[in-house]
C-alpha positions in Angstrom: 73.8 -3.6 -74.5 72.0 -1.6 -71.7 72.9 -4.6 -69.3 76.4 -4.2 -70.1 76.2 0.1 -70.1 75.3 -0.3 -66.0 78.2 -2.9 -65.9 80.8 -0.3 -67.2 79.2 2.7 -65.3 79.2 0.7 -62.1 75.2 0.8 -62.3 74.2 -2.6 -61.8 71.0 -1.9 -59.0 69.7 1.0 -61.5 67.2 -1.1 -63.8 66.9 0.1 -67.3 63.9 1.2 -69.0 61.6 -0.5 -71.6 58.6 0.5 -73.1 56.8 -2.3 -75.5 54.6 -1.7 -78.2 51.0 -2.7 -77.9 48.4 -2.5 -80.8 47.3 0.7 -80.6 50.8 2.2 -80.2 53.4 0.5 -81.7 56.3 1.9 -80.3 59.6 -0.1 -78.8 62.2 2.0 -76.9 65.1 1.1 -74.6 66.6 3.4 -72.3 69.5 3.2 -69.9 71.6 4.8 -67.7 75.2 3.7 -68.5 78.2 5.6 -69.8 76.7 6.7 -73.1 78.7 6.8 -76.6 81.2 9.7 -77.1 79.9 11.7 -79.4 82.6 11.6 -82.4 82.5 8.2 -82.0 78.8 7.2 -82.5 78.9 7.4 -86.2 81.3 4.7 -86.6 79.9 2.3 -83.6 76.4 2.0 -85.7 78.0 2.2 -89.1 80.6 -0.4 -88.7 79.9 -3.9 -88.4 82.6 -5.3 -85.7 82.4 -1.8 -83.9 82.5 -2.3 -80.6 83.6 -1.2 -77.3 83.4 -4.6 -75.8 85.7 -7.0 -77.5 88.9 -7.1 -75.4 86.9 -7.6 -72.2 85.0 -10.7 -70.4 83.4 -8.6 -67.8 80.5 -7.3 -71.0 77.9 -9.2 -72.7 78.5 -7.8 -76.0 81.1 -7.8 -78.3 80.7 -8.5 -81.6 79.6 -5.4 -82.6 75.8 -6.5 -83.7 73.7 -5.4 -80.9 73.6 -1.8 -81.9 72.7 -2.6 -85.2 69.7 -5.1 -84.2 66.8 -3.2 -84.5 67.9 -3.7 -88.4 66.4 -7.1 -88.5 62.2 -5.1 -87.5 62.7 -2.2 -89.2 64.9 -0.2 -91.8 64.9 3.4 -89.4 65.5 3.9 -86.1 66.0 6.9 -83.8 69.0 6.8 -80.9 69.2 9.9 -78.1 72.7 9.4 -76.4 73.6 11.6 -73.2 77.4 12.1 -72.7 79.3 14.9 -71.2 76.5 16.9 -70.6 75.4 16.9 -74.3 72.5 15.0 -76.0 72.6 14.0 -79.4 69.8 13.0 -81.5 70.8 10.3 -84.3 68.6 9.1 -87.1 70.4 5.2 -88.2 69.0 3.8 -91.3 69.9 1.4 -94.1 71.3 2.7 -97.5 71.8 -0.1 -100.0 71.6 -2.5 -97.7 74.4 -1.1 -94.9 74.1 0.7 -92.0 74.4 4.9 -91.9 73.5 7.8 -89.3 73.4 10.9 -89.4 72.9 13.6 -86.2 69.6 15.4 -86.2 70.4 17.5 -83.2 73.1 18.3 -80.8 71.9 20.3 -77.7 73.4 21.0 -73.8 71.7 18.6 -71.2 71.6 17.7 -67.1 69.4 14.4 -67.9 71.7 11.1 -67.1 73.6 9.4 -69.6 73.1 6.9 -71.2 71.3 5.9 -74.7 67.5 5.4 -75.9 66.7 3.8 -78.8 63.3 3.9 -80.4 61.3 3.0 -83.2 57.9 2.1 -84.5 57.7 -2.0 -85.1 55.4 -2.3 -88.0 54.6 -6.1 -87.7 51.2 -7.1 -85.8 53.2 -9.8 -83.5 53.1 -7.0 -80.5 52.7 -9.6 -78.1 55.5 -11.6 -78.8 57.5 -8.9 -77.4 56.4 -9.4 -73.7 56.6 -13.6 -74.1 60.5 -13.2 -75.3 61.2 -10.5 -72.9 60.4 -12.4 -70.0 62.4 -15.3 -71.6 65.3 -13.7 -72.3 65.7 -11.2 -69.3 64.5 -13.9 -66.5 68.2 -14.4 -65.2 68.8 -10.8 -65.5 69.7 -9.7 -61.4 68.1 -6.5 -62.1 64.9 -6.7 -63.8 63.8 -3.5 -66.5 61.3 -1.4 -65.7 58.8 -1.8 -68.1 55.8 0.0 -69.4 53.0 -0.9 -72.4 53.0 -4.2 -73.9 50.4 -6.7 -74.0 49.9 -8.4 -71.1 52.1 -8.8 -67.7 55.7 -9.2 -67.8 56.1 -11.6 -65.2 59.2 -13.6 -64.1 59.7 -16.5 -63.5 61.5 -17.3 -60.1 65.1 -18.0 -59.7 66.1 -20.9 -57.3 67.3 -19.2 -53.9 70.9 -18.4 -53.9 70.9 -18.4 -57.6 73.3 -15.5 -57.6 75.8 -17.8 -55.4 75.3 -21.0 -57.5 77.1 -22.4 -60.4 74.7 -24.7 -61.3 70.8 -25.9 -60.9 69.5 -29.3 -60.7 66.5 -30.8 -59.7 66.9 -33.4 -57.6 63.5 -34.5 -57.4 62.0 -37.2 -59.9 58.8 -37.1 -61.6 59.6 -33.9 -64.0 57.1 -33.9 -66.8 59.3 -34.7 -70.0 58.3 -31.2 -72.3 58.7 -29.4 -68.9 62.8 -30.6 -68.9 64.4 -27.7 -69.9 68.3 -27.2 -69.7 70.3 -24.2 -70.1 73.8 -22.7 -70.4 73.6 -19.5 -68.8 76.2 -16.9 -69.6 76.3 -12.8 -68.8 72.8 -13.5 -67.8 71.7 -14.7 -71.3 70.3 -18.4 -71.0 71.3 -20.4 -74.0 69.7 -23.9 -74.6 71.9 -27.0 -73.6 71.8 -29.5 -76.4 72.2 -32.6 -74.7 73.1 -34.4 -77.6 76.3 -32.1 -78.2 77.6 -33.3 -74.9 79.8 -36.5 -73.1 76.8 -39.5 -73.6 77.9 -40.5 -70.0 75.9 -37.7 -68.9 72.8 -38.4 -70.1 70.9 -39.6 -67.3 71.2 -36.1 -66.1 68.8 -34.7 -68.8 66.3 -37.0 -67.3 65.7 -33.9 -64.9 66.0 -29.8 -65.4 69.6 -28.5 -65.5 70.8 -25.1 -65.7 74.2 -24.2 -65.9 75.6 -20.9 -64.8 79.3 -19.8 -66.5 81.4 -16.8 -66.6 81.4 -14.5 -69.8 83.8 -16.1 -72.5 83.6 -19.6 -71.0 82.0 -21.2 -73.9 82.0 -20.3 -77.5 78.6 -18.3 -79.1 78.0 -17.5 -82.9 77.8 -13.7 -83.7 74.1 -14.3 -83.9 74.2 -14.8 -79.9 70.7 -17.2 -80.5 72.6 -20.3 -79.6 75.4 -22.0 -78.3 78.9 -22.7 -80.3 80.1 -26.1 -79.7 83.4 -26.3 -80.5 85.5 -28.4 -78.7 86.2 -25.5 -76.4 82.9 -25.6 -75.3 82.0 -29.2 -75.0 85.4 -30.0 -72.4 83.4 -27.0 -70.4 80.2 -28.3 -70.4 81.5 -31.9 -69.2 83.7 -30.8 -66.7 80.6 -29.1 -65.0 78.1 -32.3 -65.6 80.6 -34.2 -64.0 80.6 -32.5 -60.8 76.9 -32.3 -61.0 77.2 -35.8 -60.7 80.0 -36.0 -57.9 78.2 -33.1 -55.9 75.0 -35.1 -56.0 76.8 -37.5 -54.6 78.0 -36.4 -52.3 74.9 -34.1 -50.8 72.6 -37.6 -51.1 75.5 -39.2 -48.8 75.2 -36.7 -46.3 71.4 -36.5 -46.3 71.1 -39.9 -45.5 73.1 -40.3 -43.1 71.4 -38.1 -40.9 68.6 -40.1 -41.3 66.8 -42.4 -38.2 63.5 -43.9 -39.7 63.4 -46.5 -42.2 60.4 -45.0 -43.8 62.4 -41.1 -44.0 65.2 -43.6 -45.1 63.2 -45.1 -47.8 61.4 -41.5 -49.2 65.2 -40.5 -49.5 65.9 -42.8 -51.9 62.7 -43.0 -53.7 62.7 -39.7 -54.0 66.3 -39.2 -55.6 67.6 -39.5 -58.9 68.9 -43.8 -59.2 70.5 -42.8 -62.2 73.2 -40.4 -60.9 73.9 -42.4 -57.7 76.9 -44.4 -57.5 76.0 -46.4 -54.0 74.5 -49.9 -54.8 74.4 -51.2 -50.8 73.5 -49.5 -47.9 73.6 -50.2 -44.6 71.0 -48.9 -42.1 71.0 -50.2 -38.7 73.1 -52.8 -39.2 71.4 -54.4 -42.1 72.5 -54.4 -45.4 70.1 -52.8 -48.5 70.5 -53.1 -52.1 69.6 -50.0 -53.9 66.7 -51.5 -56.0 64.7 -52.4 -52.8 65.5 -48.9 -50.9 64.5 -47.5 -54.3 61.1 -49.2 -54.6 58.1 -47.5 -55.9 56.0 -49.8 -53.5 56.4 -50.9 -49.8 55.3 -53.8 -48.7 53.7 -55.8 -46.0 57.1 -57.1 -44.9 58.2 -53.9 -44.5 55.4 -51.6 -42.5 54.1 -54.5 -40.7 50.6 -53.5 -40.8 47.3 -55.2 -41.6 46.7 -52.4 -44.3 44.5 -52.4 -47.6 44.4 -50.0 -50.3 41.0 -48.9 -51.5 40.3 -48.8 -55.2 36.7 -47.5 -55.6 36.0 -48.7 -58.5 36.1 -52.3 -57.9 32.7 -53.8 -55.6 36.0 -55.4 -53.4 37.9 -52.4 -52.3 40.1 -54.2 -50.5 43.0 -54.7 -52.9 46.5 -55.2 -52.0 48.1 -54.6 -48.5 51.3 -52.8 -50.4 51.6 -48.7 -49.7 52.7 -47.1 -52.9 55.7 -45.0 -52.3 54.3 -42.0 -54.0 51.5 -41.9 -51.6 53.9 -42.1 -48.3 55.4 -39.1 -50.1 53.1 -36.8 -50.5 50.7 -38.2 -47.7 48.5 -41.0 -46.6 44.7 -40.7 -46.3 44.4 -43.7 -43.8 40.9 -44.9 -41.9 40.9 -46.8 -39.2 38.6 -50.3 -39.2 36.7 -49.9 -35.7 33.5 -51.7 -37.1 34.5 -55.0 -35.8 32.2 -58.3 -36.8 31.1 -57.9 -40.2 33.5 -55.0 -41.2 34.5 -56.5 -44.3 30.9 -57.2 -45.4 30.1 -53.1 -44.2 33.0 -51.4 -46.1 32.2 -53.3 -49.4 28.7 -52.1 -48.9 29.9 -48.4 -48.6 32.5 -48.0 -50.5 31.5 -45.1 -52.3 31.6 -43.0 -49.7 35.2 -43.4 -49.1 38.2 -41.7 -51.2 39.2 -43.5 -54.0 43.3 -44.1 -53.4 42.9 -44.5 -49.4 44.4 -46.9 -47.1 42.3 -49.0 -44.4 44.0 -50.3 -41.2 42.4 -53.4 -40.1 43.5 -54.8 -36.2 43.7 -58.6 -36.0 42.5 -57.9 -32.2 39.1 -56.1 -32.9 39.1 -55.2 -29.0 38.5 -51.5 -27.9 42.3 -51.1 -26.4 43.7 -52.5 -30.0 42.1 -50.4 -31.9 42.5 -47.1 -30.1 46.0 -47.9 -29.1 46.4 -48.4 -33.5 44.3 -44.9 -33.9 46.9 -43.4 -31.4 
């Protein structure tokens, strides 16, 4: 509701206010600077549920006519100040018989801003739950509250660049831990959580990474409860039509990337490093030889491929040299890699000091063990 306040009073850069209740003082209050609610027509806005500015327009969050009455669900009273016209007026809301009433405590001249602050004292001892689902729920929020009290730091969590541009975010890279895989619908700024299970099956190798999808206001279908997503057919022919050129796009970018491309081993990060599952190219040809995708995709390269007399070092084993293959991962994110210069009786020297080298390195060992080999291999 404050969100949508700056919206209408073309205030979007002015952040709103919120002060959170700590254990000591256990006071919540929301303030912002938006249009405020005339006067004769704040009584039936908080008493009336379905009263609401909002509900012939896309451009607002809101809607339904709820949000005004949700500090009902922590507590039974709360206070609202609204500035309009130059007036403030002071409104007590509170439950009789279980439905909303008000009534105005004061109505006096004022020069302060308008807009509307709502307060009230949050009885419960879960105080620092407030800043956990604050930071959750305001995170794709383009201008962030300013916030006082609380317990602990409201820190955000930060937005892929060009978020404000994008439609959609995927991670392209593999490796994503599985409870880190998190995918949201996120409308009016309010992320919802994608249900993958609600969506085309086709598309479910794209859950395999993070995706968060960005849609206008009134693009897919939310309850009145706004906790969750509505999928209704509606929504669901949405949602696939954007997987689907998540899919194409990623396409399309990979193409493009490697294509560019002039080393076989940049050639073969590329495609270790993408996602298989959403690529439609099966054979690839790079300098005039032809690759199947399972081999460009390998987690391990081998002999054949980097032509070098190279071992990797297991330190737990008395013979560290194990295996002349090069894990993939480890090309990635770099090699450690010594250079055998011992010459006669290197083999028989390593062994003996294994310890003292990194588990998970690599040992180049020339077939020529003459000064010019080696250092033209060190070079």
């Amino acid at each position: 509701n404050a969100w949508d306040a700056h919206c209408d009073a073309d205030n979007r850069e002015t952040p709103f206010e919120i002060h959170l209740p700590t254990w000591l003082e256990k006071t919540f209050m929301i303030r912002d600077y938006g249009t405020g609610i005339p006067h004769d027509k704040f009584e039936f806005i908080y008493t009336n549920v379905g009263g609401s500015t909002k509900e012939d327009s896309n451009d607002f969050l809101g809607g339904f006519g709820i949000g005004s009455k949700a500090a009902f669900t922590m507590v039974d009273s709360f206070t609202v100040e609204n500035w309009r016209d130059g007036f403030k007026s002071t409104w007590l809301c509170f439950k009789d018989s279980g439905s909303p009433q008000v009534t105005m405590l004061a109505k006096e001249p004022s020069t302060e801003p308008s807009g509307l602050k709502v307060s009230f004292v949050f009885e419960d001892d879960e105080v620092a739950e407030f800043t956990k689902q604050l930071t959750t729920q305001l995170q794709y929020f383009p201008t962030k509250p300013v916030i006082t009290g609380g317990e602990g730091v409201a820190e955000w969590d930060e937005l892929p660049d060009g978020w404000e541009t994008m439609d959609y975010f995927y991670s392209k890279k593999r490796g994503t831990q599985s409870w880190n895989r998190m995918h949201h619908v996120v409308m009016g700024n309010v992320a919802y959580v994608l249900n993958e299970n609600e969506v085309d099956p086709r598309h479910n190798t794209l859950f395999r990474e993070s995706i968060t999808l960005k849609v206008p206001i009134g693009a897919v279908d939310i309850p009145p409860s706004r906790e969750n997503l509505e999928y209704t057919p509606r929504t669901k022919k949405y949602l696939n039509a954007m997987l689907l050129k998540i899919r194409e796009d990623y396409n399309k970018d990979f193409l493009a990337e490697i294509a560019k491309i002039t080393s076989y081993v940049e050639l073969r990060k590329k495609f270790h490093q993408s996602n298989s599952s959403l690529i439609s190219l099966r054979k690839f040809t790079f300098k005039h030889v032809e690759y199947d995708w399972s081999s460009l995709s390998a987690n391990r390269m081998s002999q054949r491929e980097h032509g070098l007399n190279i071992k990797h070092i297991h330190g737990t084993y008395a013979n560290v040299f194990r295996t002349s293959i090069i894990a993939m991962t480890d090309i990635c994110t770099g090699i450690q890699l010594y250079v055998n210069d011992l010459g006669i009786g290197a083999l028989a020297h390593i062994n003996a000091e294994y310890t003292k080298i990194p588990h998970g390195s690599y040992i180049v060992d020339p077939t020529k063990g003459t000064k010019a080999t080696r250092q033209g291999l060190l070079d």
